[in-house]
Every structure is written in structure tokens, then in C-alpha cells.
N, C-alpha and C positions, 0 to 999 in steps of 0.2 A: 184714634191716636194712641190710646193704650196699648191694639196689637202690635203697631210698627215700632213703638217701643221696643216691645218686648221681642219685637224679631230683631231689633239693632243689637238686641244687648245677648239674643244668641248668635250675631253674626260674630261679634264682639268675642261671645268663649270659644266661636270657633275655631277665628283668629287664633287663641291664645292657646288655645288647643292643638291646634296645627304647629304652632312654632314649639308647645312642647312634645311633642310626636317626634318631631324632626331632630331632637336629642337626645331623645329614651329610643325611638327604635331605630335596629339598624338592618330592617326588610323592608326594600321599595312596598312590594304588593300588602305586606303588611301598614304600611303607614297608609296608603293607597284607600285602603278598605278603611280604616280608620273615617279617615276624611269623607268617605263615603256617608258614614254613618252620621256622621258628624252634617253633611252637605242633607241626608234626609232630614232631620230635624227645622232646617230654614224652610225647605222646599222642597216640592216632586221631584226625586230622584232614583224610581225603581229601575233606569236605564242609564246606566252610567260606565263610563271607560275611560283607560288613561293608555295614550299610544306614545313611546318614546322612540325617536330616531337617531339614528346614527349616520352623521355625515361624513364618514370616513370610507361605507359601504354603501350608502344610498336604500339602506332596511330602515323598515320599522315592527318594532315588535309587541303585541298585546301585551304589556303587565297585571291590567286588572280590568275585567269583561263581565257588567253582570247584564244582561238584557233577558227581557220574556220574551223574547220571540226567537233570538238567531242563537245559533251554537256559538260555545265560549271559545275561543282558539287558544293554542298552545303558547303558555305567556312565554317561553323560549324560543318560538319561529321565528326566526326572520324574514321577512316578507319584504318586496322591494318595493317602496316606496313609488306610488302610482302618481300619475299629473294632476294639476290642480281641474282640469277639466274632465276626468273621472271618478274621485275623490272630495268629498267636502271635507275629512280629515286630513288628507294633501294638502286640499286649499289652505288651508288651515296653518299647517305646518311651515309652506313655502313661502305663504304670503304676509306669514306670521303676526297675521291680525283676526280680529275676533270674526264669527260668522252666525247668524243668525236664518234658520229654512225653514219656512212653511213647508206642509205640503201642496199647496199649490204651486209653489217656485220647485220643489223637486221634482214635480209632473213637468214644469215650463223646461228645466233643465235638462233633466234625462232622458225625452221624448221616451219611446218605446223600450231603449236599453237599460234605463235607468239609470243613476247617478250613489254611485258607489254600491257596494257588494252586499249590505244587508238590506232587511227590510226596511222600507219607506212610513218615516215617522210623521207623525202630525206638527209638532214644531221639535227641531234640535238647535243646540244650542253649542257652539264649540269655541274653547278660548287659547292661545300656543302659549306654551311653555317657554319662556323666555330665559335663561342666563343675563349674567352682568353685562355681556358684550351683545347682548338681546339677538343673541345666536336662538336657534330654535331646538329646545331639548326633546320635543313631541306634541302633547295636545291632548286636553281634557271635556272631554265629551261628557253630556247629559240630554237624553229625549225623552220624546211622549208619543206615544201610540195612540194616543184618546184627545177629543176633540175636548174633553173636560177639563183637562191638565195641559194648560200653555202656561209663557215665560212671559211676563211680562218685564218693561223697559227696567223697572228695580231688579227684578228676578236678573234682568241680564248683566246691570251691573254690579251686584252684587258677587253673581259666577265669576265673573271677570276679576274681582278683588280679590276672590278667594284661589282664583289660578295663578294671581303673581304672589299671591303666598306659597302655592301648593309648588312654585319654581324655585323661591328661594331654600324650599326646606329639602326639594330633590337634589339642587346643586350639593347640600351639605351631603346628602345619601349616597348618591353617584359615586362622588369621591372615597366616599367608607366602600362602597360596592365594590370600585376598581381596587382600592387597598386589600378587600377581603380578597377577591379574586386573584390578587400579586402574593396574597401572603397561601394561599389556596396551592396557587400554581407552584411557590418556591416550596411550599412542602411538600410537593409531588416530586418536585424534581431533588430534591434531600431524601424522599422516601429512595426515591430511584438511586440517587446514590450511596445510600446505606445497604442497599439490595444490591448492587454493583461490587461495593467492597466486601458486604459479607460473602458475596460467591467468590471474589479473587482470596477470600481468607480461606476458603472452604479448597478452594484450587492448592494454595500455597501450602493448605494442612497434608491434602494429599500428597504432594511434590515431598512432603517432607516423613511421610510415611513410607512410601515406594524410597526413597531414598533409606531409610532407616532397616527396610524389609532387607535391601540388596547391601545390606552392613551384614544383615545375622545371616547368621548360616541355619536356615531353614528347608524343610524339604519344600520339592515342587509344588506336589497336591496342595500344602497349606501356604505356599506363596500365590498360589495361582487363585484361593480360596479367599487371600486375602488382595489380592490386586479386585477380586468381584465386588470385596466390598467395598474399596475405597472408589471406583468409579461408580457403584452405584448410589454414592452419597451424593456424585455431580448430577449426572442422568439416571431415567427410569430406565435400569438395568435386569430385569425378568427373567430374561434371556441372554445368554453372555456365552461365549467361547474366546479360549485363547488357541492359536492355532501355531503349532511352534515347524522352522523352516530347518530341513537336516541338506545341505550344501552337497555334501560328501555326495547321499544315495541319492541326489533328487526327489525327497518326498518329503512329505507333509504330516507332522504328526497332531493331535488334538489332546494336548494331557485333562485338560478341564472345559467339562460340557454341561449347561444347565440350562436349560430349556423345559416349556409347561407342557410341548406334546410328543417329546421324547424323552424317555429315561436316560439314555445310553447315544452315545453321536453314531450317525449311521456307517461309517468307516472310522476307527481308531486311528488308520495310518495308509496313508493313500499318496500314488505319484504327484511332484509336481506338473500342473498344466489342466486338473480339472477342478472344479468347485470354485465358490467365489472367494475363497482362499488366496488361489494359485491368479485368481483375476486381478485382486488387490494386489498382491505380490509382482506381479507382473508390470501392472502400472505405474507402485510405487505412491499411489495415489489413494487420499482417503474418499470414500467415497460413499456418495447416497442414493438411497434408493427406496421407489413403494413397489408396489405390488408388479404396476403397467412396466416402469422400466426395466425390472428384475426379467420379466417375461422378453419382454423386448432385448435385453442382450443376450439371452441363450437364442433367441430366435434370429439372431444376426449372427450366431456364433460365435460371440464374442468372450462366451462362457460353453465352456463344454462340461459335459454330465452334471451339474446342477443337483447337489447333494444336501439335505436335512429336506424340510417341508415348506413347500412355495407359498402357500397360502399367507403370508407377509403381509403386513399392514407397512410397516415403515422400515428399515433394514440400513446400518451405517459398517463401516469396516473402515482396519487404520493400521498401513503397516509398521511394523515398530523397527524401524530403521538408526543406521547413528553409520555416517560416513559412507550410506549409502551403499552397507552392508544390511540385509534382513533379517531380521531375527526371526519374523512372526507375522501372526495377524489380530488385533482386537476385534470382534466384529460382537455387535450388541442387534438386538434385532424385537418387533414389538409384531405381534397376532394379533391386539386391540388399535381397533378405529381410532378411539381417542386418544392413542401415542403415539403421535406423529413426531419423528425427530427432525429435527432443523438443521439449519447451514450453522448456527452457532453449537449447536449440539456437537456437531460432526468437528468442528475446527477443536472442539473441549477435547474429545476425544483423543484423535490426533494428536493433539498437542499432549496429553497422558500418556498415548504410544509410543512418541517419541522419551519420553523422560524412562518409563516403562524397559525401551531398546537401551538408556543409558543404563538404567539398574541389570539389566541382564546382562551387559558389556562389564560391566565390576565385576557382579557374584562369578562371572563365566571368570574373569583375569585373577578376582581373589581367590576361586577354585584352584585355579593352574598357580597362583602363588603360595597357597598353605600346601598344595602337593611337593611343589619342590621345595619347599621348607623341609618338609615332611622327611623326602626322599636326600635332600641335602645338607641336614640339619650337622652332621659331624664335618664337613666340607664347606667351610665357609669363606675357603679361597674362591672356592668354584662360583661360589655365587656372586662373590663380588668380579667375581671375572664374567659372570653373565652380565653383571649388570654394567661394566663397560662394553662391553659388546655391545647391550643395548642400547648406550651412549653413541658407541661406536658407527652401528647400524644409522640412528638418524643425522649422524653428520656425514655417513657416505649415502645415504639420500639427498641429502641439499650438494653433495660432490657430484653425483651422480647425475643429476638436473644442472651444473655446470658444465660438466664434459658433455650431456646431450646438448648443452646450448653448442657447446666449441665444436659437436658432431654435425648440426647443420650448419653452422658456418663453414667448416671443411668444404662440407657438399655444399652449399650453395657458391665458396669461391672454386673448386674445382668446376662447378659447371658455366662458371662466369669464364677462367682460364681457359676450357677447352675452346671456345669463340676463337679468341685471336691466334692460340696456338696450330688450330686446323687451318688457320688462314695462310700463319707461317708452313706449313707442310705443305699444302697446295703451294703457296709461291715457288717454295722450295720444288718441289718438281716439275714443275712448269721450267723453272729456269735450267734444272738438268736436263730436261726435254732439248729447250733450246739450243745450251752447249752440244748436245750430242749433231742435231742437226747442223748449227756452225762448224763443227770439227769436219764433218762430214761435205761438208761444202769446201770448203779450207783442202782437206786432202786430194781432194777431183781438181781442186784449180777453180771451180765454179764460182768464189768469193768476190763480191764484186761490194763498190764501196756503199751505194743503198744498202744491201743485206748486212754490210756490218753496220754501216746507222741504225738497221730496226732493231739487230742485236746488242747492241748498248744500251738502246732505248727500254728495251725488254729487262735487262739487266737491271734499269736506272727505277723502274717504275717496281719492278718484282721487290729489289733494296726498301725502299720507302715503304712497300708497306707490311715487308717483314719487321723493319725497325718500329714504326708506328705499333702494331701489333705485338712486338716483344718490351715494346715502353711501357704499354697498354697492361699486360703481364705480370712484367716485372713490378710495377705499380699495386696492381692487386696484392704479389705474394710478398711483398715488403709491407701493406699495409695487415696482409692478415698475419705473418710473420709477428711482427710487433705486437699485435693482439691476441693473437694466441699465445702468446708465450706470458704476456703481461698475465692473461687470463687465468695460465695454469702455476701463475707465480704469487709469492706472495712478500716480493722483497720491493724495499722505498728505494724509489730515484726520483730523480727531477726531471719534470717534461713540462713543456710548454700545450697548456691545455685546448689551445684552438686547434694546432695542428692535431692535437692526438685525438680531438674530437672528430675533425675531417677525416681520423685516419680508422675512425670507428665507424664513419658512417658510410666508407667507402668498401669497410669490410660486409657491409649490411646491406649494398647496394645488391646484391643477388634477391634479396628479400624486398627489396622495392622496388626491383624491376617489375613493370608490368601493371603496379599498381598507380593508379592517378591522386596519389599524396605525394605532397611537397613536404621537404626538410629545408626549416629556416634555422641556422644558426647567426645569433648575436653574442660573440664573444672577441672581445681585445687580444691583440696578440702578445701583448705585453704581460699575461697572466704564467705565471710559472708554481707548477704546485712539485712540493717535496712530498712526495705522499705514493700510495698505491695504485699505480695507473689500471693493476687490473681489477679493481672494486672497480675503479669509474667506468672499465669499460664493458664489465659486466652491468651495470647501474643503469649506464644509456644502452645496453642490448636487450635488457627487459624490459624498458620503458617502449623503446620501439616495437618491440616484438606484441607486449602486451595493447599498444596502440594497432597494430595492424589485425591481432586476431580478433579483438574485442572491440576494440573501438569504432574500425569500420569495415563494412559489407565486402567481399572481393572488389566490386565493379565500383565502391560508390567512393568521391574525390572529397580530400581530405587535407589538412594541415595540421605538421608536428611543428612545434617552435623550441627551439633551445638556446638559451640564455643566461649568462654567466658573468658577474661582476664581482670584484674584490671590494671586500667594504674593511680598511682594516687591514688585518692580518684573516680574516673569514672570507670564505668565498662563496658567491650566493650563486646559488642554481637552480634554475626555474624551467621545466618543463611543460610541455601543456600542448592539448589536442584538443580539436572540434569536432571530435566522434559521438558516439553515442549517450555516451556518460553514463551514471549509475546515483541511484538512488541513494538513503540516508544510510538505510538499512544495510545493501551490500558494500556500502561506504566504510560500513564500521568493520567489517568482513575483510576489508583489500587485505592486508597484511598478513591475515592468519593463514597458517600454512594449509596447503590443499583447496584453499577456496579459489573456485571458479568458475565464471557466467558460461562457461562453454566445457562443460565436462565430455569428452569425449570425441571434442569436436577440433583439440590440439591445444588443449588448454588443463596443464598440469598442476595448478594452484600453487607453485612453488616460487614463481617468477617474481612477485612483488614482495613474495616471504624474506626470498633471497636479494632484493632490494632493501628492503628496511635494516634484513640483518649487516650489510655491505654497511649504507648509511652511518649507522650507528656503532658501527663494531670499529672495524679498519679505518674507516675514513674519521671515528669520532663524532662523528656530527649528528643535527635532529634532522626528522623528514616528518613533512606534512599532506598533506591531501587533499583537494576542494573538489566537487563534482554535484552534479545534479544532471536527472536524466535531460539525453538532447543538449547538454551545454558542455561534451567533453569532460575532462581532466586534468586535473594539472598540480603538479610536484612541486613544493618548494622545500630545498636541500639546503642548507646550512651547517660548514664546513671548515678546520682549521687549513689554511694554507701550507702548511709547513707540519707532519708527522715525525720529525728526526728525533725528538728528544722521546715522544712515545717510542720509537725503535727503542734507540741507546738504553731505556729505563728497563723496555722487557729484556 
């Protein structure tokens, strides 16, 4: 009577032990062990485990494994949680009631295979872990290997009292667990954004060095000395050249070469067209590369005479461009295995080359500006007369992309007028044909009343469709008429804006012929605008045009919409196509002068420049812009009705 006592009254601190475990510590496997020691003191427990499951994955994982016989597994594996018919800790967990095994019921149950994955114990003993919702958290195990050491019915329910302790003080753990692990995770991911920002701060310091370097007037050697160091603060830069591009001679020059296994660069100044110099140059592309690709594009040709030392571990280059003029090449390059440069490596770069071609584009323009200071310094007519000129110059480039637009309209309604007009010249001689034969008939006496029926007939039908055909004409050069003239004008009248729209798209028909888009106009005829008919029809000849070269494929069918409502005294006008559309990026781009998704493909980047300027200047009004790629474009124009009094004021 006295020992059960005194085992009640250590079940008793054990209890009271376990629930203060479950407040002072905040490690499962640490509390785990605790309890362990605590669980030997009542009773045999040299074989003892605690397995927690996850129902969200179907794992279970060993958090604390002591046994003499089998290996301890990795308390972090996840292990997939096996059937209650291979598993007595499955049964256990699934069926979330206690389980009590001889070894004669694990012989009865596992026949030959056995019944679960370790060794076969004399009695085990397993109770689940239960939650408030008597959901199942895993499962507390304790066996015996020796026929000396069994559980008796107390033994079992005592295990059992002490596993819906050891459930309530895990729910409390779990939850610190997951907390620890949320606050774990959130400072990885603050680590990472403090490492994020200090490189954009390390970027921006750069940007603002190169920018500072291409203020002073410094020589090459120590500009080029100091561009090494500041991209080598971003990248391991070991090896570095700048490779500068001479337009005039077609070559290549190398001012600054630092490299570990040459002293000296192996040509100083060499044509363009060989080295990965003239490769990167050529492409316009930044580019990367190890050892196998390097090898592989001189072995395609794609590189010809291949100059410093092949044996490259990692190799990037970045040409320094601005408007798509070359200045150069950055190219950084690594001999050690362990410096392998990356796709973010190479964009860092790059993106340095580019700011790098802007600092060079200054010192070069502040060069040519302190010279002619220099040289004009007592003549300061002169210089302000350059610098209208140079005013001058970029408004007869936006002139100049006006009169090319008026230049294919020429050509495209002359090639529209030659149609109907060869129609009239053929009629036309056909019918002289004819008179000559009826004259001819008439003179002999041969004239008989059929022959002059067919001869009026001939007359009647030749008439119609030289007039059809010279309506047909006259239409076109009355339409282009009015538009060209409006176009190369820059005086207010009043026109009624639907006809004048019809009479722009009619001048625009040579440009849609052939192609399978449709022009829908919705506009009242009742709108009459006092203002600049040649802004508006320069406005809708860019929009179109810029709709046909960019918006869509030659062959592929399309819809422009034009729409225009007076709200007021403002007039709204909404454009919009189902072409191709354009991202955020070259979204923010439409406007600026020279930009365009088809450089060289009849795409001048001046056409929406000279849109927005029309918009806003002449016409007064704002212009906006929506697009996403695949969902078109679309214009909305907002505009005074009436420009007379802006006339009268200028």
C-alpha cells in the first residue's frame, strides 16, 4: 500500500511537472525528454518515442527516439504516414485510441513480414495524442524487449493519463513552434530585404559616381581606372576590360586591360568583326557565357579570331549603347571555378553599360561644348545662333516626319488615281478606235442602222465609265487636296468633323487597301469644330498608321474604332484597336520621341511624339493611353471645341 502511494504521488509531480515544462520550455524534443525522464521514474521506460503527424501532408515525423535496439531517425524527416494495418503507431494515430501488443499478437499480426519497421518488442504500449477537437497530433510510445519488464492494466492507465497531459502541453508548444517558425521565416525574408535594398543602395551609389566621374573632366586611363572600381563593388571583377567602338575607322580600341594572365591586352586596336568584342557589338546584346559555349560559338563561326585566353571559367560582356548608337563593350570575365557569373549578374552589368554609354554621351557632348566655348568664347552671337539652330534642327525633324507622312500619302493616292485614270485612257481610245472605224464606214456608204446602234451603244457604255472613274478621282484628289493642304497649314477654320474625318480616311484608303481591318467611325454630324483641321488630321493619320504597322501582322484582320462626342463646349475622342497592344513598360515609352517596337521595320518613333505634341499644343487639349499586351490600344483625346480666341490672343 505504501509503494502505490508513493508511486501516486510521483505520478502526481509528474503531472505537475509536465504542465510546468509546458511553460518554461519552448523545444518540443526538449520538453519530450524531459517527460521522458520524468515517465522513467514511475516506470520502465528505456524505450520510448513521441511521433507527430501532419494532416495537411499525410507525414509523420520522429521528434524524440530513444530505443536499444533500432537507429534513431532524423527528428526533421518526414516520413509518410503508413496504414493502420502495417503500423501499430498508424493504428494508433488514425484510429486515435490506445493500443496495447504482446509479442505474441505481433507474431499473430505480421506473419512473416512483420508489423511495423523496427524491432519486435515484448509488450509496447502506445496512447494518441489528442487536441481539443480530439483531432490526432501523433502518438506516444513506450516498449520492452524483455520478458521481465511488462505494463501492467495500472501501467497502462497511468501512460494514458500522462499522454493527455503530454497533448495538452504540446498544443501550447506547437503553437510557440509555428510562431517561432513565422517569426524565423519573417526574418529571413527582412534579412533578404535588407540585402535587396543594400545592393539597390550600392547600385544607386554607383549610378551616382559614374554620373559624378562624367561631370569632371578627367583623363581616360583614370576614368576607365575608376568605372573598374565601381563595378567591382557590384560583381567579382578580377578581370575587366573596356573596349571602346571608333565608327569613323571601323575598329576596335582597348584603353583599359586588367587581367590575372596577361599583363598587356593581346591587340591594343584591331578591326571591327573579330573578338568577342565585335560579337557583343554586333548583337547589341548582353551576353553570357562558360567555357563549352564560348568554344561553341567560334566553332559555329559565330566569332571569328577569338582573342586574350580561352581557358574561361565564366565570361559576361555588355555593350554600352544610348539610342542605339555603340559606344563600347564592358566585358568582365573569371579563370576560377568558383566564379560563376549569373543571369542577374549579367542584367547588373548591362544595366551599368548602359548608364556608363550615358556618362560617355555627356563627357563626349561636354567635350564638344567646352571646345566651342573655348574656340567661341569672344563670339557669342555665334553661339547663340548655334543654339537656335539646334532648336531649329529638332523642329525640322518633327517637320520632316510630317512632310514624310504627306510624302506617302502623295504616293499612296497617286497610286490609288492611276486605277481609274488608266481606265479612263483605255476607254478613251477604244472610243477613238471606234469613231475612226464609224467615220470610215460613213465615208464608203457602208453605214447601216445596227452599226450605228452598236456605235452609240459603245459610246454610251465607254461615257459611264469614264465619268464613274473620273468621280472615282476626282473624289480621291479633293479628299487628299483638303488634307494636304490642311496638313502643311497651320491656320483655324471651321469644318464639320465627320465629313473631315471621312475625308481623312479616304485619303488613307491606299494604306488599307489590301489589308483585312475595318474602320468604324461613330461620330454625329452635327459637330463642328473651329480649330486646326490639320493637327486632327495629322492625329488620326498617326494613329492609323501606327495601328497598321504595329498593331497588326500584314495578313492578320483587325478593327480601328473612331469616336467622337461633344460634351459641352469639349470634344471627346476616343480611338482604339484590337491589335497587338503593349505592355506597362513600353506604355510609359509611347510618347517619347524615337521610341519604337519596330525599329527599322518602318517605324520612326516620331509618330505618337508628334501626336501628343498636335494634342496638346494646337488642339489644347490632354491625351491619354490604355493598353495591355493582346488587348490593343486606345486614345482618349479631350479637346476645346472652338480655338478662335487662342488664335485672336496669339
Amino acid at each position: 500500500m505504501e509503494s502505490r502511494l508513493k508511486r501516486l504521488e510521483a505520478v502526481q509531480a509528474m503531472v505537475l511537472e509536465i504542465g510546468q515544462l509546458s511553460t518554461s520550455c519552448v523545444d518540443i524534443t526538449e520538453f519530450i525528454r524531459a517527460v521522458h525522464r520524468a515517465l522513467g521514474r514511475i516506470m520502465y521506460a528505456a524505450n520510448f518515442y513521441v511521433a507527430l503527424s501532419d494532416r495537411e501532408d499525410g507525414t509523420v515525423r520522429f521528434v524524440y527516439f530513444v530505443d536499444e535496439r533500432d537507429e534513431t531517425p532524423d527528428p526533421a524527416e518526414r516520413v509518410t504516414l503508413a496504414s493502420p494495418d502495417q503500423s501499430p503507431t498508424a493504428w494508433v494515430i488514425l484510429n486515435r485510441r490506445n493500443m496495447v501488443v504482446t509479442a505474441d499478437e505481433f507474431n499473430a499480426r505480421g506473419g512473416t513480414d512483420g508489423w511495423g519497421l523496427g524491432s519486435m518488442s515484448e509488450h509496447w504500449m502506445g496512447c494518441p495524442l489528442l487536441d481539443q477537437q480530439q483531432q490526432a497530433l501523433g502518438a506516444i510510445v513506450i516498449q520492452s524487449y524483455s520478458p521481465e519488464y511488462t505494463y501492467s492494466d495500472e501501467d497502462q492507465a497511468l501512460f494514458a493519463l500522462i499522454a493527455g497531459h503530454v497533448s495538452n502541453a504540446l498544443q501550447g508548444l506547437q503553437s510557440m513552434d509555428r510562431l517561432e517558425r513565422a517569426v524565423h521565416e519573417r526574418t529571413a525574408l527582412l534579412a533578404h530585404e535588407v540585402s535587396e535594398r543594400r545592393r539597390a543602395e550600392s547600385v544607386q551609389h554607383a549610378l551616382y559616381e559614374i554620373a559624378s566621374l562624367s561631370a569632371a573632366a578627367i583623363e581616360s586611363d583614370k576614368l576607365s581606372a575608376s568605372l573598374h572600381r565601381i563595378i567591382s563593388g557590384l560583381v567579382v571583377a578580377e578581370n575587366f576590360l573596356i573596349a571602346l567602338y571608333h565608327p569613323n575607322s571601323q575598329e576596335i580600341s582597348i584603353p583599359y586591360f586588367v587581367d590575372q594572365k596577361h599583363e598587356t591586352a593581346p591587340l591594343a586596336r584591331f578591326r571591327y568583326g573579330i573578338g568577342m568584342s565585335s560579337y557583343v557589338l554586333n548583337s547589341k546584346q548582353a551576353s553570357l557565357h562558360d567555357r563549352a559555349s564560348f568554344e561553341k560559338l567560334v566553332a559555329d563561326g559565330l566569332v571569328e579570331q577569338p582573342l586574350g585566353c580561352p581557358e574561361i571559367a565564366s565570361w559576361m560582356g555588355a555593350p554600352m549603347l544610348l539610342h542605339d548608337q555603340a559606344y563600347g563593350v564592358i566585358i568582365v570575365q573569371s579563370y576560377d571555378p568558383a566564379i560563376i557569373y549569373t543571369q542577374a549578374d549579367l542584367d547588373l552589368l548591362a544595366f551599368m553599360a548602359s548608364h556608363v554609354a550615358v556618362a560617355l554621351a555627356r563627357m563626349q557632348a561636354d567635350h564638344a561644348i567646352r571646345k566651342t566655348k573655348e574656340r567661341l568664347e569672344s563670339q557669342n552671337a555665334a553661339l547663340n545662333s548655334a543654339l537656335t539652330a539646334l532648336q531649329e534642327a529638332q523642329s525640322e525633324l518633327v517637320r520632316q516626319e510630317k512632310l514624310a507622312s504627306l510624302g506617302r500619302l502623295v504616293a499612296g493616292v497617286a497610286h490609288e488615281i492611276n486605277t481609274p485614270l488608266g481606265i479612263c485612257v483605255t476607254a478613251t481610245s477604244h472610243l477613238v478606235q471606234e469613231l475612226k472605224l464609224t467615220r470610215e464606214e460613213l465615208a464608203a456608204g457602208e453605214m447601216t442602222e445596227d452599226s450605228l446602234q452598236q456605235f452609240l451603244e459603245i459610246i454610251d457604255q465607254s461615257l459611264r465609265i469614264m465619268t464613274t472613274n473620273t468621280q472615282r478621282a476626282a473624289a480621291l484628289v479633293r479628299s487628299f487636296k483638303q488634307v494636304a493642304v490642311d496638313q502643311s497649314s497651320d491656320d483655324i477654320r471651321t469644318f464639320r468633323l465627320k465629313s473631315y474625318l471621312d475625308e481623312v480616311l479616304l485619303s488613307l484608303q491606299p494604306k488599307l487597301k489590301g489589308r483585312p481591318v475595318k474602320v468604324e467611325v461613330a461620330c454625329p454630324d452635327e459637330i463642328h469644330l473651329e480649330s486646326f483641321p490639320g493637327a486632327v488630321s495629322q492625329i488620326v493619320t498617326n494613329m492609323v498608321m501606327n495601328s497598321l504597322v504595329h498593331g497588326f501582322e500584314r495578313e492578320q484582320a483587325g478593327k480601328i474604332r473612331i469616336a467622337a462626342a461633344l460634351e459641352d463646349e469639349t470634344v471627346v475622342f476616343d480611338y482604339s484597336d484590337d491589335g497587338a497592344g503593349m505592355d506597362a513598360e513600353m506604355l510609359g515609352k509611347l510618347f517619347d520621341p524615337f521610341f519604337t517596337t519596330k525599329r527599322g521595320q518602318g517605324g520612326s518613333g516620331l509618330g505618337a511624339h508628334i501626336l501628343y505634341n498636335l494634342a496638346t499644343g494646337p488642339l489644347g487639349g490632354t491625351v491619354k493611353v490604355d493598353s495591355a499586351p493582346g488587348e490593343g490600344l486606345r486614345y482618349s483625346l479631350r479637346f476645346p471645341r472652338s480655338r478662335r480666341d487662342v488664335k485672336a490672343a496669339a
